[in-house]
PQR file of N, CA, C, O and H, with PARSE charges and radii, in Angstrom:
ATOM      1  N   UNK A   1    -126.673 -10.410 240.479 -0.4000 1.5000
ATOM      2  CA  UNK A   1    -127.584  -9.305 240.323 -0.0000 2.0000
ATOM      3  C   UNK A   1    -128.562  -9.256 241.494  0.5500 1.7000
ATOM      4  O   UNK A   1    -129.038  -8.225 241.969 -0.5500 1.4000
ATOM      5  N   UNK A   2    -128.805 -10.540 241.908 -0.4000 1.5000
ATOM      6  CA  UNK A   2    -130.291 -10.368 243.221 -0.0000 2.0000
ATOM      7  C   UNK A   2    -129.239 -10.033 243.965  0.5500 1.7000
ATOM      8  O   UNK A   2    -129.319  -8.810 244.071 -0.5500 1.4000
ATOM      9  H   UNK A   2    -128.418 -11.377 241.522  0.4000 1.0000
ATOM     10  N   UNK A   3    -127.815 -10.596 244.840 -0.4000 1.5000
ATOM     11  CA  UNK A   3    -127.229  -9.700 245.605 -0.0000 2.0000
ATOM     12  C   UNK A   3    -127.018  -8.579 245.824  0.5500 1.7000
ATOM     13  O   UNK A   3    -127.110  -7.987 246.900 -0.5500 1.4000
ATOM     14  H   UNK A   3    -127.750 -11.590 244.754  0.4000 1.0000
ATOM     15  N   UNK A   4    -126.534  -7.960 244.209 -0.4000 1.5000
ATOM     16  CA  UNK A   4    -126.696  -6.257 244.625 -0.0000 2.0000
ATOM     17  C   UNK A   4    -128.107  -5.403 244.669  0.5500 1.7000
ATOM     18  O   UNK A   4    -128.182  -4.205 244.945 -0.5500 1.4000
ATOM     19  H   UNK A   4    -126.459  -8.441 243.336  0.4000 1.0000
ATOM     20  N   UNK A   5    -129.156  -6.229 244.353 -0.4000 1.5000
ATOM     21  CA  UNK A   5    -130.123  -5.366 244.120 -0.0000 2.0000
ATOM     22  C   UNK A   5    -130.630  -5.815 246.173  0.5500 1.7000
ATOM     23  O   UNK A   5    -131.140  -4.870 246.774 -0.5500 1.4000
ATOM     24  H   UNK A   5    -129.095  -7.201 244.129  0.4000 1.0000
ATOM     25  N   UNK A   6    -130.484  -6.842 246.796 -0.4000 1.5000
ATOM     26  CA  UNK A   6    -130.801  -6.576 247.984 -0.0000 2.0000
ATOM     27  C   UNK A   6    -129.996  -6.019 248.916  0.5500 1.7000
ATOM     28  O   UNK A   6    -130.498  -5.700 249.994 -0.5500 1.4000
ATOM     29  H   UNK A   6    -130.069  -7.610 246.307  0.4000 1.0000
ATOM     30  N   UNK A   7    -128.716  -5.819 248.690 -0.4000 1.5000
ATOM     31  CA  UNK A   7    -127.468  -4.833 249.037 -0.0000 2.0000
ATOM     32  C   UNK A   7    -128.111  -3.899 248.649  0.5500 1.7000
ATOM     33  O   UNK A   7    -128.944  -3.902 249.556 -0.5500 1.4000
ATOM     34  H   UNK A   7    -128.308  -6.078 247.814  0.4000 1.0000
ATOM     35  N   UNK A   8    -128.515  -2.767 247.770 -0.4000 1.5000
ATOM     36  CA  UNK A   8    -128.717  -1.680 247.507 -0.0000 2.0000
ATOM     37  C   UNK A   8    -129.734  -1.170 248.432  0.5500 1.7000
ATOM     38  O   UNK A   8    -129.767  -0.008 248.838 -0.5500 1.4000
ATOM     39  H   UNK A   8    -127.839  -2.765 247.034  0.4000 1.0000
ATOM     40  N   UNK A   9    -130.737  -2.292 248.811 -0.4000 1.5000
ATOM     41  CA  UNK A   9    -132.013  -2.003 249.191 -0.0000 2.0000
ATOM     42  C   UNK A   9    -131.782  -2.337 250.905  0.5500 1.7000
ATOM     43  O   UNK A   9    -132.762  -2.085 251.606 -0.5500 1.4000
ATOM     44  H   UNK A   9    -130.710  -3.236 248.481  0.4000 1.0000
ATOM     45  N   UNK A  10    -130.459  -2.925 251.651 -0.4000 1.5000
ATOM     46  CA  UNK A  10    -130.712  -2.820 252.814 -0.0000 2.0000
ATOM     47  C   UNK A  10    -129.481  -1.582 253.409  0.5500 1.7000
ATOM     48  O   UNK A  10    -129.186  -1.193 254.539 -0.5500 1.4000
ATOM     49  H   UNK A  10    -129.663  -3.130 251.081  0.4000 1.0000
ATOM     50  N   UNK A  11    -128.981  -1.234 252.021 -0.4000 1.5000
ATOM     51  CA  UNK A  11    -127.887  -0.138 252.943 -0.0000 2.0000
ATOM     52  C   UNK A  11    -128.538   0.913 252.140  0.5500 1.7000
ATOM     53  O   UNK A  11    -127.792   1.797 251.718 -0.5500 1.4000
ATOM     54  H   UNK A  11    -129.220  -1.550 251.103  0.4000 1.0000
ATOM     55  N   UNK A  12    -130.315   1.007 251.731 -0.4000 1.5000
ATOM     56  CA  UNK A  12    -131.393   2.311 251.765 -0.0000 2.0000
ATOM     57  C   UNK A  12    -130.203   3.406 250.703  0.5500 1.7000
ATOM     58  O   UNK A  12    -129.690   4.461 251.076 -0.5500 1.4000
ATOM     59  H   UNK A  12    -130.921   0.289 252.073  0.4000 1.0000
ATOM     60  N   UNK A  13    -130.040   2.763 249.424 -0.4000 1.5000
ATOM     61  CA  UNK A  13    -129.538   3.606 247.985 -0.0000 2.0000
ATOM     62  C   UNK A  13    -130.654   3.857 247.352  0.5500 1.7000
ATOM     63  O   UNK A  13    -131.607   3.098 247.528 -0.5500 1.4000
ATOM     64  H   UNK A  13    -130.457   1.906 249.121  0.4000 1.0000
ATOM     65  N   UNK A  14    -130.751   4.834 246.596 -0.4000 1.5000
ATOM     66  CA  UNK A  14    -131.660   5.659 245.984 -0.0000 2.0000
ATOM     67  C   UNK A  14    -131.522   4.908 245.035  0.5500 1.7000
ATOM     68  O   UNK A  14    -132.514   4.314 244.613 -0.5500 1.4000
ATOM     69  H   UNK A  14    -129.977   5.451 246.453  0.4000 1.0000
ATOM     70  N   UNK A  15    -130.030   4.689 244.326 -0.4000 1.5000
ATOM     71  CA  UNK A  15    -129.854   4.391 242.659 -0.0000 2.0000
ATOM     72  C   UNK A  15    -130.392   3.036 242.386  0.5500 1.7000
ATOM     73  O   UNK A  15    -130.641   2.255 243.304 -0.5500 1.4000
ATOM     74  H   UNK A  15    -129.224   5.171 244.669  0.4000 1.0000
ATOM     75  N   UNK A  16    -130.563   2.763 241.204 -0.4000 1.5000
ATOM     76  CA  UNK A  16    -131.542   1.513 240.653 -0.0000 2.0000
ATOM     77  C   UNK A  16    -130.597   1.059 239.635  0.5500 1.7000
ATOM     78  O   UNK A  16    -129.830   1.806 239.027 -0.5500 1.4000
ATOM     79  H   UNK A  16    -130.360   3.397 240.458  0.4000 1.0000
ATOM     80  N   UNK A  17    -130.693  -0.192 239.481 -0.4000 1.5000
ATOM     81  CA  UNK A  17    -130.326  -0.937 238.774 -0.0000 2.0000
ATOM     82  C   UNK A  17    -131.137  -1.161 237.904  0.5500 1.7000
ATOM     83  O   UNK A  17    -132.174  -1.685 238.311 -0.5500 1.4000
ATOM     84  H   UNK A  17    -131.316  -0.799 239.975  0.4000 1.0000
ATOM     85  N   UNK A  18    -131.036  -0.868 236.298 -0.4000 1.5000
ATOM     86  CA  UNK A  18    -131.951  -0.834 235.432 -0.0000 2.0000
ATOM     87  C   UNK A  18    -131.688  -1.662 234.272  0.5500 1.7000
ATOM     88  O   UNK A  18    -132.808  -1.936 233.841 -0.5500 1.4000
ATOM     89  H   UNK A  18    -130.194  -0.443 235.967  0.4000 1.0000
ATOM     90  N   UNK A  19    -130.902  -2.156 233.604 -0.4000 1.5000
ATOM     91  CA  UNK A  19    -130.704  -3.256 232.437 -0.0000 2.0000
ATOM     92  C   UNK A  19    -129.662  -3.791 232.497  0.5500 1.7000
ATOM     93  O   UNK A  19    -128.650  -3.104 232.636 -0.5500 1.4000
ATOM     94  H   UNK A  19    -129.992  -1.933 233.954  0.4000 1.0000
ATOM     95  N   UNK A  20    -129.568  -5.589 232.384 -0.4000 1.5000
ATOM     96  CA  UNK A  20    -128.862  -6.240 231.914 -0.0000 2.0000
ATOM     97  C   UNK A  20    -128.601  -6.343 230.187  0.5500 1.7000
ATOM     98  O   UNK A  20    -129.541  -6.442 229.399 -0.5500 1.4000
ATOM     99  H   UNK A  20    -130.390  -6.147 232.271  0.4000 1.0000
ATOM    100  N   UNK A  21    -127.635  -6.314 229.906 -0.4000 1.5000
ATOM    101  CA  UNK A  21    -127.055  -6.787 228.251 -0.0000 2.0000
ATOM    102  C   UNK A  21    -125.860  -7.637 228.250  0.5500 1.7000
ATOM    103  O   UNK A  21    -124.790  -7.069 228.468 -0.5500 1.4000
ATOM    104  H   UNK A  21    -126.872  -6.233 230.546  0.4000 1.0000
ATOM    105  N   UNK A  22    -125.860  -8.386 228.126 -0.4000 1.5000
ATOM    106  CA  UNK A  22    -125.203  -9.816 228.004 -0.0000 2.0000
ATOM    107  C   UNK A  22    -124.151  -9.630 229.391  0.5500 1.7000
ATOM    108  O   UNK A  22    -124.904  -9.575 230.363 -0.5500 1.4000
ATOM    109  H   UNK A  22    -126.730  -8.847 227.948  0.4000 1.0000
ATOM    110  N   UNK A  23    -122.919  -9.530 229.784 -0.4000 1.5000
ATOM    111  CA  UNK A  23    -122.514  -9.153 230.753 -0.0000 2.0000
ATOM    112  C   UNK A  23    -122.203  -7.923 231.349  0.5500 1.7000
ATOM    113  O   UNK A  23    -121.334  -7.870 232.219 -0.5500 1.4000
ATOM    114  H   UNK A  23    -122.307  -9.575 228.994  0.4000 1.0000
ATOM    115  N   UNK A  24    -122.804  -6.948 230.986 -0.4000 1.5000
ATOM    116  CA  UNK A  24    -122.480  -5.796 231.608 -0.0000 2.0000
ATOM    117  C   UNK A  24    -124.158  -5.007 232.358  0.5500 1.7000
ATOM    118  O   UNK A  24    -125.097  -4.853 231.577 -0.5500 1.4000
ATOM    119  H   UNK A  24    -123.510  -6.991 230.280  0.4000 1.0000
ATOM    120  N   UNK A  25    -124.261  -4.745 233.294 -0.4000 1.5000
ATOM    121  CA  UNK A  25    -125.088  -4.309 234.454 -0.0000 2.0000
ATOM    122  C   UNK A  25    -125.280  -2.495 234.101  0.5500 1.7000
ATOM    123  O   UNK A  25    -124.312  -1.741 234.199 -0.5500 1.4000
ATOM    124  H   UNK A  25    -123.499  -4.870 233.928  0.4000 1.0000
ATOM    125  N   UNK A  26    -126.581  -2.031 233.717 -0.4000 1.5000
ATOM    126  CA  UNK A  26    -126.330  -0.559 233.483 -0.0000 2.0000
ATOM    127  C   UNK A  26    -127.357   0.067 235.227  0.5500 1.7000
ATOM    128  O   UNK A  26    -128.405  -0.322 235.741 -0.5500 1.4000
ATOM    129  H   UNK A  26    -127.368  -2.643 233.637  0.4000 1.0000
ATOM    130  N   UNK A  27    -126.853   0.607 235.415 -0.4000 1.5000
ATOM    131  CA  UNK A  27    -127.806   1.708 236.685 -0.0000 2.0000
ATOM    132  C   UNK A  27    -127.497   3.114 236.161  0.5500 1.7000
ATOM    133  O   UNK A  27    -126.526   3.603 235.584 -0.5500 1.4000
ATOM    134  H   UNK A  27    -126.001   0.924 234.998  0.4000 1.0000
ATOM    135  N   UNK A  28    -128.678   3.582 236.572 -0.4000 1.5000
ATOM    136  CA  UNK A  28    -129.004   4.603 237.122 -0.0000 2.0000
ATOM    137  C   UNK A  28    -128.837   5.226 238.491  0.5500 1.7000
ATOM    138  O   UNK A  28    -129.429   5.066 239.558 -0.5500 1.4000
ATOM    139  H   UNK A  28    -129.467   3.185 237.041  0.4000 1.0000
ATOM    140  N   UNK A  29    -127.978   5.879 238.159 -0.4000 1.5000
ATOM    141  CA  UNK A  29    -126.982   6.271 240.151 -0.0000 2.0000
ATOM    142  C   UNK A  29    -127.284   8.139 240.250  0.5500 1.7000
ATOM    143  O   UNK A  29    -127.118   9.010 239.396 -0.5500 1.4000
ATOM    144  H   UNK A  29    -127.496   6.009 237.292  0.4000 1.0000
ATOM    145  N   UNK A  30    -127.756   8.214 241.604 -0.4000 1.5000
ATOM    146  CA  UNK A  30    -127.871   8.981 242.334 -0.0000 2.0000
ATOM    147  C   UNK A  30    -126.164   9.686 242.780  0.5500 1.7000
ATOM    148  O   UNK A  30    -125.571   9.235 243.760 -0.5500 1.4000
ATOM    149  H   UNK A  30    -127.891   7.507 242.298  0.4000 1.0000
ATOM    150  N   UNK A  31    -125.491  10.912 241.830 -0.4000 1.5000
ATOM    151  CA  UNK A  31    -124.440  11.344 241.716 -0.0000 2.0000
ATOM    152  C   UNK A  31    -123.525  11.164 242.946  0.5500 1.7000
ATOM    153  O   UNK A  31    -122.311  11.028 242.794 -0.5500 1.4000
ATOM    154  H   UNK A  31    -125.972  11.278 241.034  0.4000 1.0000
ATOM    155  N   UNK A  32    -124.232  11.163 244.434 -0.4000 1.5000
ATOM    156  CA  UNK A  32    -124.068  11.556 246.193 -0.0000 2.0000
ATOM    157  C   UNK A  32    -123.356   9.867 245.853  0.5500 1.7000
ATOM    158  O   UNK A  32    -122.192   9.786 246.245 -0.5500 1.4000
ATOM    159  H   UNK A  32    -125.218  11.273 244.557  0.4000 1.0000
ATOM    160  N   UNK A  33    -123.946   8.488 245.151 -0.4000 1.5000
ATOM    161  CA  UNK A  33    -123.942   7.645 245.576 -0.0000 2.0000
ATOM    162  C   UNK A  33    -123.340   6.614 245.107  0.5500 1.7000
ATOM    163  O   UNK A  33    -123.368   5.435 245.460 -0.5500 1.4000
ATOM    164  H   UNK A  33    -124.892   8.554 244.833  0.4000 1.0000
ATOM    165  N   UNK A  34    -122.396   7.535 243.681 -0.4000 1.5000
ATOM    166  CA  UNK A  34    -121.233   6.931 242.889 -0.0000 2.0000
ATOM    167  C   UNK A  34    -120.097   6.447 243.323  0.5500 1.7000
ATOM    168  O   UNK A  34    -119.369   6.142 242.378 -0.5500 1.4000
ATOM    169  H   UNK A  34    -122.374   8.492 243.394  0.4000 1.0000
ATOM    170  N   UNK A  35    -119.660   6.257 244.296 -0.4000 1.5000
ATOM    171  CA  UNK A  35    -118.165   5.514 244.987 -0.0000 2.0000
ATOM    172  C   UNK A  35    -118.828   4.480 245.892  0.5500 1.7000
ATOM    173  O   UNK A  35    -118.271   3.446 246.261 -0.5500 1.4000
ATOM    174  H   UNK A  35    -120.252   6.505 245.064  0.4000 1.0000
ATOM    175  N   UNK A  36    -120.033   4.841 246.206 -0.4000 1.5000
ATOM    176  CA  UNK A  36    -120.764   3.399 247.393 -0.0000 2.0000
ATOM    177  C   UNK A  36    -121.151   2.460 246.085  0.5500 1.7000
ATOM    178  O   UNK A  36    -120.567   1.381 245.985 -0.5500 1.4000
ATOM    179  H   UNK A  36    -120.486   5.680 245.906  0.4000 1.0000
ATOM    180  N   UNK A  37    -122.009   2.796 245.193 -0.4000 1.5000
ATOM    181  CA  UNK A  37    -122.304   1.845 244.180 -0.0000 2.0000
ATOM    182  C   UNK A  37    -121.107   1.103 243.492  0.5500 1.7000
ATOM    183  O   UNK A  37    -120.930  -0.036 243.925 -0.5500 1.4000
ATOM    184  H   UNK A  37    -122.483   3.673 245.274  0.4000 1.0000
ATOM    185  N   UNK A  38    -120.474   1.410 242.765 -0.4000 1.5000
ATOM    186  CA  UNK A  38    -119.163   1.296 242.061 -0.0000 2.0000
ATOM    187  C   UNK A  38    -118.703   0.006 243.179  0.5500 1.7000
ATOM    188  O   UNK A  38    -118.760  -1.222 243.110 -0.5500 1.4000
ATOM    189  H   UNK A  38    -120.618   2.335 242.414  0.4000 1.0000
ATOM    190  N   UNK A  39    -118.321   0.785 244.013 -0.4000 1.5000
ATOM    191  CA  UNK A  39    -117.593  -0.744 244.705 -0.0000 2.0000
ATOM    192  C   UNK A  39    -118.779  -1.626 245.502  0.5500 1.7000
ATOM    193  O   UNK A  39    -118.344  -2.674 245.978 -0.5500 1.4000
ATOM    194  H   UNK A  39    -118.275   1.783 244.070  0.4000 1.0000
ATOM    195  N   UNK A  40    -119.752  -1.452 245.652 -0.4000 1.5000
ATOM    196  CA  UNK A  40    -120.748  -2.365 245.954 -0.0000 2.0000
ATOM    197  C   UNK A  40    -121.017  -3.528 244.492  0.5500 1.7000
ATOM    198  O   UNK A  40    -120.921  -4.751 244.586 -0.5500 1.4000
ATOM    199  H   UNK A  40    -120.105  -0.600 245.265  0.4000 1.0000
ATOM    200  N   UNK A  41    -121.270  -2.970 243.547 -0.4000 1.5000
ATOM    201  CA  UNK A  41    -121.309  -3.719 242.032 -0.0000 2.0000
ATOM    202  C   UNK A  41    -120.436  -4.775 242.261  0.5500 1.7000
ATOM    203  O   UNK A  41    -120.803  -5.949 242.312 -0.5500 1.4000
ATOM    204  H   UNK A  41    -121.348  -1.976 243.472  0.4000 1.0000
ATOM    205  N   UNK A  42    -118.873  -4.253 242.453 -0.4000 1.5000
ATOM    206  CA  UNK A  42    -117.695  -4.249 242.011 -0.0000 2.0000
ATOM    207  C   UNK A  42    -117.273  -5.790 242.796  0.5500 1.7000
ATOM    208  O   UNK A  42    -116.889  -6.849 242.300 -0.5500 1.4000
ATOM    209  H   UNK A  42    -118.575  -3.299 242.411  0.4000 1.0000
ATOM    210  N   UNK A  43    -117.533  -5.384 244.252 -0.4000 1.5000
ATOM    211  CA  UNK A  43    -117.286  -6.347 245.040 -0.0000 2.0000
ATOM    212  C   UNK A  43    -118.612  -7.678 244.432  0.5500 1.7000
ATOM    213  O   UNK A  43    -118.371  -8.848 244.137 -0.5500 1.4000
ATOM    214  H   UNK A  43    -117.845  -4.523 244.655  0.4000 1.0000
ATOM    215  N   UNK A  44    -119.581  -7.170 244.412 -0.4000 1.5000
ATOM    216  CA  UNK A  44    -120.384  -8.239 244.564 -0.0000 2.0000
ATOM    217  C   UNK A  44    -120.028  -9.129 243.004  0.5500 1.7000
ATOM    218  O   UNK A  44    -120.128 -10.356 243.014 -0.5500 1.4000
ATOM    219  H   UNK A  44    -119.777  -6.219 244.651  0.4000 1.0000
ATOM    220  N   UNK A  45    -119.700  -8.544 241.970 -0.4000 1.5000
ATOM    221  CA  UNK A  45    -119.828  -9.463 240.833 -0.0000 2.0000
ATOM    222  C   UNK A  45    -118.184 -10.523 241.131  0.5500 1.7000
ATOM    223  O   UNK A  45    -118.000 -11.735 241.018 -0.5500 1.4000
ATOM    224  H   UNK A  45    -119.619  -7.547 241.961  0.4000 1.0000
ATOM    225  N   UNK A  46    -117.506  -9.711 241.421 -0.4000 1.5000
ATOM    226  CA  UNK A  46    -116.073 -10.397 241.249 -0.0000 2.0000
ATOM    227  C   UNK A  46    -116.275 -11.256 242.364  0.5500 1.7000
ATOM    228  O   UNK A  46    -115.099 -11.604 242.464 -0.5500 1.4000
ATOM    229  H   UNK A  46    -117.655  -8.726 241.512  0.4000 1.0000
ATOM    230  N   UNK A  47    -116.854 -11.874 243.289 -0.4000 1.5000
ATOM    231  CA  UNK A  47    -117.316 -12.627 244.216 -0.0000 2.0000
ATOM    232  C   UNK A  47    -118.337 -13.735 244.085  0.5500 1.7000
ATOM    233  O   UNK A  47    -118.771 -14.634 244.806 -0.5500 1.4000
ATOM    234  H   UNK A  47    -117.810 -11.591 243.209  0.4000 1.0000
ATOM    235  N   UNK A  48    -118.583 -13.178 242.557 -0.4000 1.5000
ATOM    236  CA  UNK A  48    -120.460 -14.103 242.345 -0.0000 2.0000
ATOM    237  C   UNK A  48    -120.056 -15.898 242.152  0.5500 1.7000
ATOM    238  O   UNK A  48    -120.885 -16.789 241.971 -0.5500 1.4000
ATOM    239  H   UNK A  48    -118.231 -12.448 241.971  0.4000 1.0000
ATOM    240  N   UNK A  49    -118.800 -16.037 242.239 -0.4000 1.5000
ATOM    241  CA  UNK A  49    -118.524 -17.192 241.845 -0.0000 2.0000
ATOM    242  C   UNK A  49    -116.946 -17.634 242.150  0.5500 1.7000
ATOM    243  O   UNK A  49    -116.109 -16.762 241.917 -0.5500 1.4000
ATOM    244  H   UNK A  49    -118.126 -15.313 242.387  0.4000 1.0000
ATOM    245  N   UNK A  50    -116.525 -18.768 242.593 -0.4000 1.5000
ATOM    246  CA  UNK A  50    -115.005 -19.012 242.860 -0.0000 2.0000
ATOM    247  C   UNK A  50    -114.982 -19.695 240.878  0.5500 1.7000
ATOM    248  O   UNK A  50    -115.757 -20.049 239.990 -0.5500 1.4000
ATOM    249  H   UNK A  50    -117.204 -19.477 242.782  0.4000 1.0000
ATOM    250  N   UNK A  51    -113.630 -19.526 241.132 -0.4000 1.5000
ATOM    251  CA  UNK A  51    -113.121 -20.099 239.376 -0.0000 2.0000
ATOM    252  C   UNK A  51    -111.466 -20.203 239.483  0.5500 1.7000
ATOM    253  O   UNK A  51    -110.605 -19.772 240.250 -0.5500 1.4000
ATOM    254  H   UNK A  51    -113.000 -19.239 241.854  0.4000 1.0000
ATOM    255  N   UNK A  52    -111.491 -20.685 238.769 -0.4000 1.5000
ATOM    256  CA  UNK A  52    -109.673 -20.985 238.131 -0.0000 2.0000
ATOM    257  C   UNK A  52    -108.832 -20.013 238.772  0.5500 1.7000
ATOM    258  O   UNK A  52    -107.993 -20.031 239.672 -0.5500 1.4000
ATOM    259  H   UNK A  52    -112.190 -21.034 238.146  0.4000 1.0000
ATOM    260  N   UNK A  53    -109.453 -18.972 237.837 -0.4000 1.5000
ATOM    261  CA  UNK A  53    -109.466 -17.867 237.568 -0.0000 2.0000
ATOM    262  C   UNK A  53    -109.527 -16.781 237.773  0.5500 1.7000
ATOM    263  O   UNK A  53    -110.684 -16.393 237.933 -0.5500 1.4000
ATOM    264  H   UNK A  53    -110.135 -18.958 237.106  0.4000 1.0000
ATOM    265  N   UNK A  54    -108.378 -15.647 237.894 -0.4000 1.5000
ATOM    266  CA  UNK A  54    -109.558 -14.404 238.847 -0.0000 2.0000
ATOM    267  C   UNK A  54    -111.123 -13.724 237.525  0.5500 1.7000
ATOM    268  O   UNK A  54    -111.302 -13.476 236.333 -0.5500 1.4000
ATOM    269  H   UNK A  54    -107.438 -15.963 237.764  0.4000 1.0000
ATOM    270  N   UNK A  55    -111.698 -13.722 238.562 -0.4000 1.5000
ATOM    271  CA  UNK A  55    -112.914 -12.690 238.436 -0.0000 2.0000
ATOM    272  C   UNK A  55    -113.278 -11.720 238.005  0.5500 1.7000
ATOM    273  O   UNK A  55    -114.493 -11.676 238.198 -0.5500 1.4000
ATOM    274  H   UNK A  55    -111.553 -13.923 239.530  0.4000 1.0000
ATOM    275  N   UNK A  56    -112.807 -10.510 237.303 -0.4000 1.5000
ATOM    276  CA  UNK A  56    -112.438  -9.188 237.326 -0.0000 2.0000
ATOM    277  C   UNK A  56    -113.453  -8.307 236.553  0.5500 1.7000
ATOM    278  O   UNK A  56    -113.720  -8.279 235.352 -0.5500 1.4000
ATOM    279  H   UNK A  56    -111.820 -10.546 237.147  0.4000 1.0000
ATOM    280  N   UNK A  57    -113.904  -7.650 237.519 -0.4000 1.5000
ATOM    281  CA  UNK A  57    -115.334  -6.323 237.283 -0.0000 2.0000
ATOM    282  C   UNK A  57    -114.641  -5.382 237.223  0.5500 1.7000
ATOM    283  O   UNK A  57    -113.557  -5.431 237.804 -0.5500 1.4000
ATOM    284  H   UNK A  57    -113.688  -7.672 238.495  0.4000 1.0000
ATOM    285  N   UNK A  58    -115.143  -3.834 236.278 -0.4000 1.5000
ATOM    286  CA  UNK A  58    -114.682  -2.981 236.066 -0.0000 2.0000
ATOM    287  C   UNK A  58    -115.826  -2.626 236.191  0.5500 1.7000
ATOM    288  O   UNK A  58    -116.810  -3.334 236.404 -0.5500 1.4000
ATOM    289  H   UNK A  58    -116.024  -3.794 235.806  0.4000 1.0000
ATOM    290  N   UNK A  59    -115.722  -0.741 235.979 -0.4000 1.5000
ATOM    291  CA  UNK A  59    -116.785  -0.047 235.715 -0.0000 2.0000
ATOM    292  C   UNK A  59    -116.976   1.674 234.659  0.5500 1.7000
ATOM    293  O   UNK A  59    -115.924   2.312 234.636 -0.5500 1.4000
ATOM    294  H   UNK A  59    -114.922  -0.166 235.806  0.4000 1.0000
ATOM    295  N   UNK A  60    -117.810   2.137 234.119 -0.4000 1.5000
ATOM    296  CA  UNK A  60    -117.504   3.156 233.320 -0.0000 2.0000
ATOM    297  C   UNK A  60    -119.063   4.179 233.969  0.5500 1.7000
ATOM    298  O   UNK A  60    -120.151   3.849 234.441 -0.5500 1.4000
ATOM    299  H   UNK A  60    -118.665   1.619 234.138  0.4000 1.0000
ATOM    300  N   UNK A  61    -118.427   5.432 233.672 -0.4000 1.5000
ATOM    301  CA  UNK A  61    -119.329   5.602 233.870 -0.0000 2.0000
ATOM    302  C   UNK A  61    -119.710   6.751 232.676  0.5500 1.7000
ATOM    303  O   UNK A  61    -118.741   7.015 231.963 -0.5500 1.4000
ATOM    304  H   UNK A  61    -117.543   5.700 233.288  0.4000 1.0000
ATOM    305  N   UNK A  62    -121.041   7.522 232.320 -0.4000 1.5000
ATOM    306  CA  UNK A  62    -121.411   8.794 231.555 -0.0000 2.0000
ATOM    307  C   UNK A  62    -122.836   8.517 231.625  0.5500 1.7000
ATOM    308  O   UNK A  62    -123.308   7.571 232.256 -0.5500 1.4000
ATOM    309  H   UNK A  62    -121.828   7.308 232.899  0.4000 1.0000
ATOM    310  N   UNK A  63    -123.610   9.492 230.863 -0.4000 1.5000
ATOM    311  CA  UNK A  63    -124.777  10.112 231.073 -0.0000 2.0000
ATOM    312  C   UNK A  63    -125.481   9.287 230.036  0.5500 1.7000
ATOM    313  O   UNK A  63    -126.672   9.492 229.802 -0.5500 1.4000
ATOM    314  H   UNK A  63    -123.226  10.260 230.351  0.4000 1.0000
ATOM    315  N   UNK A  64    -124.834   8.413 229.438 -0.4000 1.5000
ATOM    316  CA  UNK A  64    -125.259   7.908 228.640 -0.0000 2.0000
ATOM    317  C   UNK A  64    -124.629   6.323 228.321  0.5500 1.7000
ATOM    318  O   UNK A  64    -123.415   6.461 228.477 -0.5500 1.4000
ATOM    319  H   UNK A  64    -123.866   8.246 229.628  0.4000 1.0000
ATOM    320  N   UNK A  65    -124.889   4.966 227.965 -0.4000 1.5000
ATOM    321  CA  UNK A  65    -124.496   3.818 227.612 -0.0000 2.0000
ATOM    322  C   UNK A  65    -123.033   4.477 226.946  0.5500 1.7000
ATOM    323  O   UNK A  65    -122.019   4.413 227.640 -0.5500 1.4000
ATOM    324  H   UNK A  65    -125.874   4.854 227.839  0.4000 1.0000
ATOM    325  N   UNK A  66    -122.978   5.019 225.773 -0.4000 1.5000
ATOM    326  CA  UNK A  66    -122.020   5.148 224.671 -0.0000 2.0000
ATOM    327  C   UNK A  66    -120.862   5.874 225.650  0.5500 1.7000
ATOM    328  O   UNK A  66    -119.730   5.396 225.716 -0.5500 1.4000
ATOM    329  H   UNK A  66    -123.801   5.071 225.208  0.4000 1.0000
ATOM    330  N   UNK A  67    -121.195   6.901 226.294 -0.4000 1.5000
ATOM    331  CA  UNK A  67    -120.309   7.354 227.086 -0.0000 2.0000
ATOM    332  C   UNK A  67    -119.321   6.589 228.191  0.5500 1.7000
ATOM    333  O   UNK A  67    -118.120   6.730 228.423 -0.5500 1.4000
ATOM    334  H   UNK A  67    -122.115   7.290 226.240  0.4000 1.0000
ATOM    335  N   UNK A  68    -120.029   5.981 228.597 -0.4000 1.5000
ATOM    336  CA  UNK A  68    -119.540   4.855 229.720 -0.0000 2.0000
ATOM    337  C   UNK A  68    -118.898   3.673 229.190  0.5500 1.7000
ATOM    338  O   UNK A  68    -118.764   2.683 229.909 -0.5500 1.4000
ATOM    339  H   UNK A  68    -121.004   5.866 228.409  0.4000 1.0000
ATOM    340  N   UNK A  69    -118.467   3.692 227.932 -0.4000 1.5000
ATOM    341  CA  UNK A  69    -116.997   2.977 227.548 -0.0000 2.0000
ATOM    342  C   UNK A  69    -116.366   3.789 227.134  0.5500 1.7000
ATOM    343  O   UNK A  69    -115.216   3.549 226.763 -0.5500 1.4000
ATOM    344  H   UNK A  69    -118.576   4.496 227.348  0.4000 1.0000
TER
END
């Protein structure tokens, strides 16, 4: 999470990152700035850690929490 929030803030994104809930990350995105965010998230979580295992971030999106699954 501090990675993308200083990623957001040195490639100058409008959108904010606004609540954690257990593993899933909610923002508030600037519409212009939905395909830079998405894979900025995307890359940075599936990276946050080496494991066994792969890693694997997804993303949803709507105007609302309920929508965005």
């Amino acid at each position: 999470m501090i990675r993308i929030y200083r990623r957001m803030k040195a490639e100058g994104l409008r959108s904010k990152m606004i609540l954690q809930v257990h593993d899933e990350l909610n923002f508030s995105v600037v519409p212009e700035e939905k395909s830079r965010v998405e894979l900025l998230v995307i890359e940075e979580m599936q990276s946050a850690c080496t494991l066994a295992v792969p890693l694997i971030a997804d993303a949803g999106w709507g105007t609302n929490w309920l929508e965005a699954h």
